[in-house]
N, C-alpha and C positions, 0 to 999 in steps of 0.2 A: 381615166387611167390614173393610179398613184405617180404619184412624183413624189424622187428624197433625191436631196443635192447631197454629195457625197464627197463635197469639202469645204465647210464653214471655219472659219478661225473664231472664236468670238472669246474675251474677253473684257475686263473692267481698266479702267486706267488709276492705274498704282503707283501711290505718293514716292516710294523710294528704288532706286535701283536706276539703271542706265538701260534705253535700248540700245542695243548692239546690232545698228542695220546702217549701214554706210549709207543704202538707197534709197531709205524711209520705207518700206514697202508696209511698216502699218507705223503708227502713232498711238504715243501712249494717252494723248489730248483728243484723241479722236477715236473712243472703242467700240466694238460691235458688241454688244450684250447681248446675253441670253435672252432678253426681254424684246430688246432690239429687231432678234432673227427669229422670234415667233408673229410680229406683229410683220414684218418682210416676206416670209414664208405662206402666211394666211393670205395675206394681199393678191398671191400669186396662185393661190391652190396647191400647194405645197407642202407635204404629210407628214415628212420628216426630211432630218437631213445628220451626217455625220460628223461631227463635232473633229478638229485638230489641232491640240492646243498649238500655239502661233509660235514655230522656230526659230524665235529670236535664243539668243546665245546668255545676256546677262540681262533680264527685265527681271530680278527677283523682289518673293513673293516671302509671305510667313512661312509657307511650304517648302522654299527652296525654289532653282533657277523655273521662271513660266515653262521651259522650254521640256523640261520631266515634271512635271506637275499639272495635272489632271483634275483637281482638285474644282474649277470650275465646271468643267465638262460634266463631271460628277455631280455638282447643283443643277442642271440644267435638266439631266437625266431623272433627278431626283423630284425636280420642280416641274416638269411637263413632261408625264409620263407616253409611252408610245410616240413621242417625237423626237426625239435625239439620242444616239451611240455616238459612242468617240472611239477613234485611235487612239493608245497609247503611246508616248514618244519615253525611251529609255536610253540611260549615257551604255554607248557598248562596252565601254570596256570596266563597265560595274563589275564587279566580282559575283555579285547576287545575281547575276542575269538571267541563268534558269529557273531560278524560284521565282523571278518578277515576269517572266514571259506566261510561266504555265499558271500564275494566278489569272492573268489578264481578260480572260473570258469570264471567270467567275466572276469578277464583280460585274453591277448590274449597269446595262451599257454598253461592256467592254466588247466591244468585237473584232479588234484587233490591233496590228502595230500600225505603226508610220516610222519608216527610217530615211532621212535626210540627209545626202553624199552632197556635200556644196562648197564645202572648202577646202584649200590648197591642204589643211593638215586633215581632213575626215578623206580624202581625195587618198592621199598618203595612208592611211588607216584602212581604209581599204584592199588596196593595193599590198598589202603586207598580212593581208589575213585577218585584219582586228575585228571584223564584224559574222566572222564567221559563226562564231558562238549564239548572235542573234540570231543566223540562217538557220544553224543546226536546231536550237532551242525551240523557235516557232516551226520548224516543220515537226519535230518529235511530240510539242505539244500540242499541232493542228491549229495553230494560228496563223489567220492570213495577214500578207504584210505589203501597206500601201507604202513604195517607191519612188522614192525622190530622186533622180538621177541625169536630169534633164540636162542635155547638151553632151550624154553618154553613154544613150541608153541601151550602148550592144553593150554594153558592161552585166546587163541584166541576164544576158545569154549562158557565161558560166554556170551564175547563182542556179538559175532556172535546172540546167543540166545538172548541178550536182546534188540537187534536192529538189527531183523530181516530187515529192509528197508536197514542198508547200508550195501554198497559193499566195501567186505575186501579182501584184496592182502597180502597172507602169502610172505613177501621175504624169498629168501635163502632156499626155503624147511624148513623155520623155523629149521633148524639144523648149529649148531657149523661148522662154515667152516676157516680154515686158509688161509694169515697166521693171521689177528687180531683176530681171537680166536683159540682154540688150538682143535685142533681136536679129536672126543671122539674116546675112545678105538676101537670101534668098529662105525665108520665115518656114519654108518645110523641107530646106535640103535634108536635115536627117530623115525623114520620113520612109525612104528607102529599109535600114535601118531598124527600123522599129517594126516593117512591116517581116522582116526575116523571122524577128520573134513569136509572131502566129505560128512558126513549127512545134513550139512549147507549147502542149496542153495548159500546163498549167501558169500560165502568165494571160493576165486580163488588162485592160488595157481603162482606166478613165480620162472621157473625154472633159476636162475641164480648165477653165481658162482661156478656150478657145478661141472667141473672138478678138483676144488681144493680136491673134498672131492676122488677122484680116485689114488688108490695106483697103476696105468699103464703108461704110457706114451698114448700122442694121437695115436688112438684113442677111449682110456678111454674104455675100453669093461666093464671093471668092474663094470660100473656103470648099466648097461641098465637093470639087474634084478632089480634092485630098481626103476628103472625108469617108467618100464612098468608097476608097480603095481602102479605108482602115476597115470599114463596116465589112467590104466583100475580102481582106483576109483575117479579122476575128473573128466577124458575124456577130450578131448581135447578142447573144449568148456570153460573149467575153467582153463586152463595152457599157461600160458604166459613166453615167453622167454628173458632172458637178459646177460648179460654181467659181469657187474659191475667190469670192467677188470680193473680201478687202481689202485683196492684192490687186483687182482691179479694178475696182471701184471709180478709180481715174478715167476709167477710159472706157467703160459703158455701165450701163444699169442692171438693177437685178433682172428685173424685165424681158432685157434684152438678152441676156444671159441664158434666159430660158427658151425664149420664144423661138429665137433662131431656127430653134431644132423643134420644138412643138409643134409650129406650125408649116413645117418644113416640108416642101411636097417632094422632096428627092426619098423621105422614107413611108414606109405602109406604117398603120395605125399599131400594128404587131411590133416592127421593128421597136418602134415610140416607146410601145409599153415595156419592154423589155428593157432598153438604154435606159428610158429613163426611171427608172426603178424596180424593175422587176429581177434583173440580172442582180444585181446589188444586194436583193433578199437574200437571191439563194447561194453567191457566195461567199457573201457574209455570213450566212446561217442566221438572219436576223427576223422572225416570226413577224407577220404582222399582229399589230396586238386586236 
């Protein structure tokens, strides 16, 4: 079956600028390259995977802050053809924002947004309407947008309801995952929560990161009772799988990241191919090449 992990960070480490991560959650002494996550990818059987540049706040670049700048992602796509799309990440409250949402497909790669609700002022920005303009824009220009929102994610329920046309990607299971955020008492009380959201057609769900939230070692049995109730109210049709391993990299391997679920007898070989790539295709709208 294809496999595409469907959230790599990868970048170079860059002589100037600050990163602005209280928790470390990446390093600028320690990058994942594009070179890096092809030679990681092959190792595993891994066909592609989807590029997002890494939300740090002030790592800047010749282009401007890492954090709206694509510009790598764009090498990657450009240097290993058929194996890499990226999200775009955009400041919302650009004035340009519907000319920069409705290019976003046209360049080559581009297959959608990533928007990131994480701090007390974007938290605030929210909350006040400021990112509306993103919701409106990608649903009028048919782009899908993977969602940052973890630790809120019946926040997603409005968005959802009020632009019914676009297509929203809960990351993370919308839950609290370490180590950059601290894991709740009990690692799926939201999980309730997220599962309300399967009433929205259009809200898809990726599964990644997920062994961080498992108190076993691989391979992670703990988690499959939660699991199977995301599977049996999305279905597999709405669940897409990823990685996002240089956030946790700390705490298991690419390997493990994958296998979990590859070789996982709680799903059929259908279910597999689906989560693990096949959903991902068609709603991304991302051809195989």
């Amino acid at each position: 079956m294809e496999i595409i992990d469907a959230q790599l960070h990868l970048w170079e480490a860059t002589p100037t600028g600050s990163w602005d991560d209280p928790l470390n959650m990446f390093e600028l002494s320690n990058p994942f390259t594009n070179e890096a996550a092809v030679a990681a990818m092959d190792a595993l059987g891994i066909s592609a995977a989807v590029i997002s540049p890494p939300p740090a706040y002030r790592v800047r670049t010749p282009g401007g802050f890492f954090r709206y700048n694509c510009s790598y992602a764009q090498t990657a796509v450009a240097r290993y053809p058929g194996r890499f799309g990226f999200v775009a990440h955009y400041d919302h409250n650009d004035p340009d924002i519907d000319n920069l949402i409705s290019g976003t497909r046209l360049q080559p790669g581009g297959l959608g947004l990533r928007v990131v609700v994480r701090s007390d002022e974007e938290w605030a920005d929210f909350h006040a309407g400021r990112y509306e303009g993103v919701f409106s824009s990608a649903e009028k220009h048919d782009v899908p947008i993977m969602l940052f929102i973890s630790g809120h994610v019946w926040q997603a329920g409005p968005v959802a309801r009020a632009h019914p046309c676009l297509q929203l990607i809960i990351d993370h299971l919308g839950i609290r995952q370490p180590p950059w955020m601290k894991r709740d008492p009990e690692p799926f009380q939201d999980l309730p929560r997220l599962l309300e959201l399967a009433q929205y057609a259009n809200i898809a769900v990726k599964i990644s990161g997920v062994p961080a939230l498992s108190r076993e070692r691989y391979p992670y049995s703990d988690l499959w009772p939660h699991l199977l109730k995301i599977v049996d109210a999305f279905s597999p049709e709405r669940l897409m799988w990823g990685t996002d391993i240089t956030r946790v990299r700390s705490l298991h391997n690419y390997s493990e990241a994958l296998d979990y679920l590859r070789y996982a007898k709680e799903l059929s070989d259908g279910d597999k191919e689906r989560i693990l790539g096949g959903t991902l295709r068609r709603i991304l709208r991302w051809p195989a090449p």
